[in-house]
N, C-alpha and C positions, 0 to 999 in steps of 0.2 A: 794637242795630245797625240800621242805617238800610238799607234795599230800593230797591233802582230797578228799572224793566221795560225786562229784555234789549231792546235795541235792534232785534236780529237776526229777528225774529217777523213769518211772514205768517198771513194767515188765510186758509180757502179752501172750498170745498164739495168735498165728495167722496162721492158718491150721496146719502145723506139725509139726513146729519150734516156741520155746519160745523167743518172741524179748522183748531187752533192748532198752527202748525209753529216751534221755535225752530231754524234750518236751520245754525245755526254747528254746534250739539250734536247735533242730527237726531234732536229731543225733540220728540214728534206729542203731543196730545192733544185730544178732543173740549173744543169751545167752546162754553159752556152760557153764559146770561147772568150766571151768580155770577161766572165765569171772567172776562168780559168787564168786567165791574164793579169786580171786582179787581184786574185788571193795570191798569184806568183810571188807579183811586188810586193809583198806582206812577210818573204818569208824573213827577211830581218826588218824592226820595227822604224815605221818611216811615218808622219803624218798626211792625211787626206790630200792634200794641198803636194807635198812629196811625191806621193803617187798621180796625182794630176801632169804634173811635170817630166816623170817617167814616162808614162801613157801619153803625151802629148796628142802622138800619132791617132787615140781614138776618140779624141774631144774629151774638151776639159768636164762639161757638164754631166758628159756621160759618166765619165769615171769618177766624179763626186759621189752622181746619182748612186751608182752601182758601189760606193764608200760607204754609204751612209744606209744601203739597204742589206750589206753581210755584216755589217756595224748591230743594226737593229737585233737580226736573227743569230747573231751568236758567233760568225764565223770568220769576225773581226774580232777582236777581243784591246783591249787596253792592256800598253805592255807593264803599267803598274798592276795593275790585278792579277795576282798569286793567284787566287782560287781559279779564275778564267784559263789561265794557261796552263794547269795543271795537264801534264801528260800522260794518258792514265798509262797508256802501252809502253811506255817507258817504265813509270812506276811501277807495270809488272812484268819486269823484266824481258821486254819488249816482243811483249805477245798482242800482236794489234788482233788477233782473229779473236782473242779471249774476252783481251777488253772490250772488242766491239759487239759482242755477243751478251755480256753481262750488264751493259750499258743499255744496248736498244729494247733490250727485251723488260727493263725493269718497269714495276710498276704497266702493267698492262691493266685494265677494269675487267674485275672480274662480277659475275652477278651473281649474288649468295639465295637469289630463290628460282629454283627448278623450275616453275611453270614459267616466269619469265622467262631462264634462261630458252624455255623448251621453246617460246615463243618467238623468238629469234634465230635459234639455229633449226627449229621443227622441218622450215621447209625445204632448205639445204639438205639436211638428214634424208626427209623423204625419197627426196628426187635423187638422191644418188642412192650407190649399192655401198650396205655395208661391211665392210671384210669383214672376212671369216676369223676365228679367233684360233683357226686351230691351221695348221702347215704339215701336210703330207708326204712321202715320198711310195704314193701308193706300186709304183712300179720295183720297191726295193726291196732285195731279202728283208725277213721282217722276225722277230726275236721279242716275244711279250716278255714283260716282268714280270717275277715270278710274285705270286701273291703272300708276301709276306707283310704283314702292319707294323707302320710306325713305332706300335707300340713296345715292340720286341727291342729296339733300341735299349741300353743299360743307361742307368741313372737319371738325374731330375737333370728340369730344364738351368738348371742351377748348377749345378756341373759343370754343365755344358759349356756353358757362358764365363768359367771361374777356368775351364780349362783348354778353351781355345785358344791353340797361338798359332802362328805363321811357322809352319815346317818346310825345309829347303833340304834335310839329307832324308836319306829312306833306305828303310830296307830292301832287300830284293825280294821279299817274302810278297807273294800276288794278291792283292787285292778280294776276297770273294766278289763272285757273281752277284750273290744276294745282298751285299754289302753296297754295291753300285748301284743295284735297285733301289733300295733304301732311300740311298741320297737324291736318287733322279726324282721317283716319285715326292718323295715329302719334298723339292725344291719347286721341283716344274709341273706336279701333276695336279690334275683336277680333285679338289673335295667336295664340288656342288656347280649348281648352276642356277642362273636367273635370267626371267623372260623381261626385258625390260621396254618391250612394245616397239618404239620405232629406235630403242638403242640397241636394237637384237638380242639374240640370246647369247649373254656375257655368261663368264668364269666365274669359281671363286678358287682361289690357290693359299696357298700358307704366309705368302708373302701378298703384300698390299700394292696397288697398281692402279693407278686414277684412272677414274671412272670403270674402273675393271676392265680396262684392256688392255692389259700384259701380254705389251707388245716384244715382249724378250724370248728368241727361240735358243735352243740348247744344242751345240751340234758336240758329239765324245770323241776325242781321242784315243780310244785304250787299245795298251801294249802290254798291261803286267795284270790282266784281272782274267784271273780263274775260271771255265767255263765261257769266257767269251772269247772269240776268233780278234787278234789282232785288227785293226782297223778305223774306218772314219764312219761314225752313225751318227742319226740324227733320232734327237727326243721324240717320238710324235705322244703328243697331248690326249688324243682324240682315241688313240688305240694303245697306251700304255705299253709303251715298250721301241726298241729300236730298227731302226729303218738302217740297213748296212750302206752305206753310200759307195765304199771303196773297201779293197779287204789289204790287210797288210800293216806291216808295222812303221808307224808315222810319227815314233819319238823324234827325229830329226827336224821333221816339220812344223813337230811342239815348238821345237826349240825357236825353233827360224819362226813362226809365229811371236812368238814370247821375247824378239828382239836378240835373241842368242841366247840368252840366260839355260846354263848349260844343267844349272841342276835339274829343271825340268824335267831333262831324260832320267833321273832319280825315281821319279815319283810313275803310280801304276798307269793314268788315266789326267784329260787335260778335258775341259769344259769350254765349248767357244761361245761366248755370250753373245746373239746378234740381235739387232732391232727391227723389228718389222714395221714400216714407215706408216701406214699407211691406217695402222689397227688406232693409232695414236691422232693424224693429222687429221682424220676423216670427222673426230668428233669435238677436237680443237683445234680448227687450222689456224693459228695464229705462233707468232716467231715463239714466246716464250715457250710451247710446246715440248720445245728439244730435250730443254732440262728434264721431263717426265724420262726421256729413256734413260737416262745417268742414274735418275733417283731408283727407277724400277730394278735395273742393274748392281745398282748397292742395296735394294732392300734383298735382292736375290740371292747375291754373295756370300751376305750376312746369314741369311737360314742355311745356302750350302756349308758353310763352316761350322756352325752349331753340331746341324747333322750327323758332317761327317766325324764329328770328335767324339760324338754321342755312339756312332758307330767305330770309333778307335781307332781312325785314322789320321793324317795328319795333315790339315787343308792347308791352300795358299792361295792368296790371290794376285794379278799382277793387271794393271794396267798398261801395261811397259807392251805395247803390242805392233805387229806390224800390220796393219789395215789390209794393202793391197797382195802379200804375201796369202792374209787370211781370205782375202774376196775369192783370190783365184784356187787355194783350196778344195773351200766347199763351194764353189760357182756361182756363186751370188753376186750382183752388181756394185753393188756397193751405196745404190744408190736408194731403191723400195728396200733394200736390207742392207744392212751393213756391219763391222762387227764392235761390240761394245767393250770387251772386259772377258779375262780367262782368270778362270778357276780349275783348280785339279788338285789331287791326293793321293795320297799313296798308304804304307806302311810305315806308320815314321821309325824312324833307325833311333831308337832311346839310347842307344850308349854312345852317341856322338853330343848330344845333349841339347842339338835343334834350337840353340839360343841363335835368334835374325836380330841381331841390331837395329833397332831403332821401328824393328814390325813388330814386337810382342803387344804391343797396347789392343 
């Protein structure tokens, strides 16, 4: 029978030893250089006895031995077996960080009762600090919301939902102040709080976030809203209103953020979505985690565009973003934060007629 080398295989360091990971089967093993030599002669399909004869030079028994044990765990595969040599990073369209990400992380155990779970992760929790839920720029000009309620929004949640769509041209007409408020609060602001003993004292926001810790911070761009000074601010949570980071007009840096997409400088105000690692890792450290900040990201987008429709403006969102443009920005690392997803709105310009192709859904 003839061998190929699973397709599906990274390799990686992890403290002082380099692991071989087959991430379809979630088949780890240390990578020695016999390992490496072996799976080589695999990359066109040869039999056991083939690759003995190749390997000469490292004894025949060895390289059987070492045939017959990446055979077992996965990372040999039969070059009849379809399903075995399926390539997922190929299949999608060859993004190996994707596949490898959606692959190792599946099917993780999870425990569906609290005291258990608390019984396992309690003493971990203890003995470390738990982050804070809220991110300050105490040292920065500082600008409260003004206190106007949700409620003052025009029409039902039905509306909202029937008349949200992705808008790309705008008016030049400025944004209110109050209108930005609106949306910040009802997206990223606190409506209560809970003492949850050794899980600290957690949020509650309008949008949903596992295990309540929306780890998603808000940093503004605005250039076209009324009563506020051009500039980069940042959401704070804690004190309801903005932290001025930099003063000035930074629609060009919307842009260059936003991948170039130049209608951006259209619109009043841009939203930089970032994650805060640590609010998330501290109370599931485990690979699947990551997906919570995407999900929290999209559950967050989705209330800023209700929102901002319900307040008469015209939202967008864009994942299309440039990472290291945005880190250096707002000076975040990229690493304990990093940035997730922009949103921003403006004015929409109604007599251009704001149809996005293939975004209205």
């Amino acid at each position: 029978m003839k061998l190929v080398r699973s397709p599906n295989i990274v390799l990686y360091w992890e403290g002082g030893r380099i692991v071989l990971e087959e991430f379809v089967r979630k088949e780890r093993t240390g990578a020695t250089p016999l390992v490496a030599l072996v799976l080589d002669a695999f990359s066109t399909p040869r039999t056991s006895r083939g690759a003995a004869v190749l390997l000469r030079a490292l004894g025949r028994e060895s390289v059987l031995d070492m045939v017959q044990q990446l055979r077992e765990r996965g990372f040999l595969v039969p070059e009849s077996s379809r399903d075995s040599r399926t390539d997922v990073s190929a299949a999608w369209a060859g993004s190996i960080a994707a596949a490898y990400y959606h692959f190792a992380t599946r099917d993780v155990p999870c425990s569906t009762n609290p005291f258990e779970w608390l019984s396992v992760a309690g003493e971990h929790l203890a003995a470390s600090h738990c982050p804070s839920v809220f991110k300050d720029y105490r040292c920065a000009p500082f600008r409260p919301l003004p206190k106007r309620q949700p409620q003052a929004l025009a029409g039902s949640l039905w509306t909202a939902l029937r008349e949200r769509r992705t808008v790309r041209t705008f008016a030049a007409t400025p944004v209110r102040w109050s209108s930005l408020a609106v949306v910040l609060r009802g997206t990223w602001g606190k409506t209560g709080s809970l003492d949850e003993g050794i899980l600290g004292k957690l949020l509650t926001k309008t949008s949903p976030s596992a295990g309540a810790r929306h780890p998603i911070e808000c940093y503004v761009l605005a250039w076209n809203v009324s009563g506020l000074a051009p500039g980069l601010y940042h959401y704070s949570v804690r004190r309801d209103g903005l932290e001025c980071l930099h003063a000035g007009d930074l629609r060009r840096q919307a842009v260059g953020a936003a991948s170039g997409q130049e209608w951006v400088a259209g619109a009043a105000f841009v939203c930089v979505l970032t994650a805060v690692v640590d609010r998330v890792f501290w109370k599931y450290p485990c690979s699947d985690s990551y997906r919570l900040f995407l999900l929290d990201a999209g559950h967050i987008a989705q209330t800023f565009c209700l929102l901002a429709t319900a307040a008469g403006l015209g939202p967008f969102t864009t994942a299309a973003i440039q990472q290291s443009r945005i880190e250096r920005l707002l000076r975040i690392d990229g690493v304990a934060e990093f940035p997730v997803y922009l949103c921003g709105a403006g004015v929409p310009n109604h007599s251009a007629g704001n149809r996005v192709p293939g975004a209205l859904l």
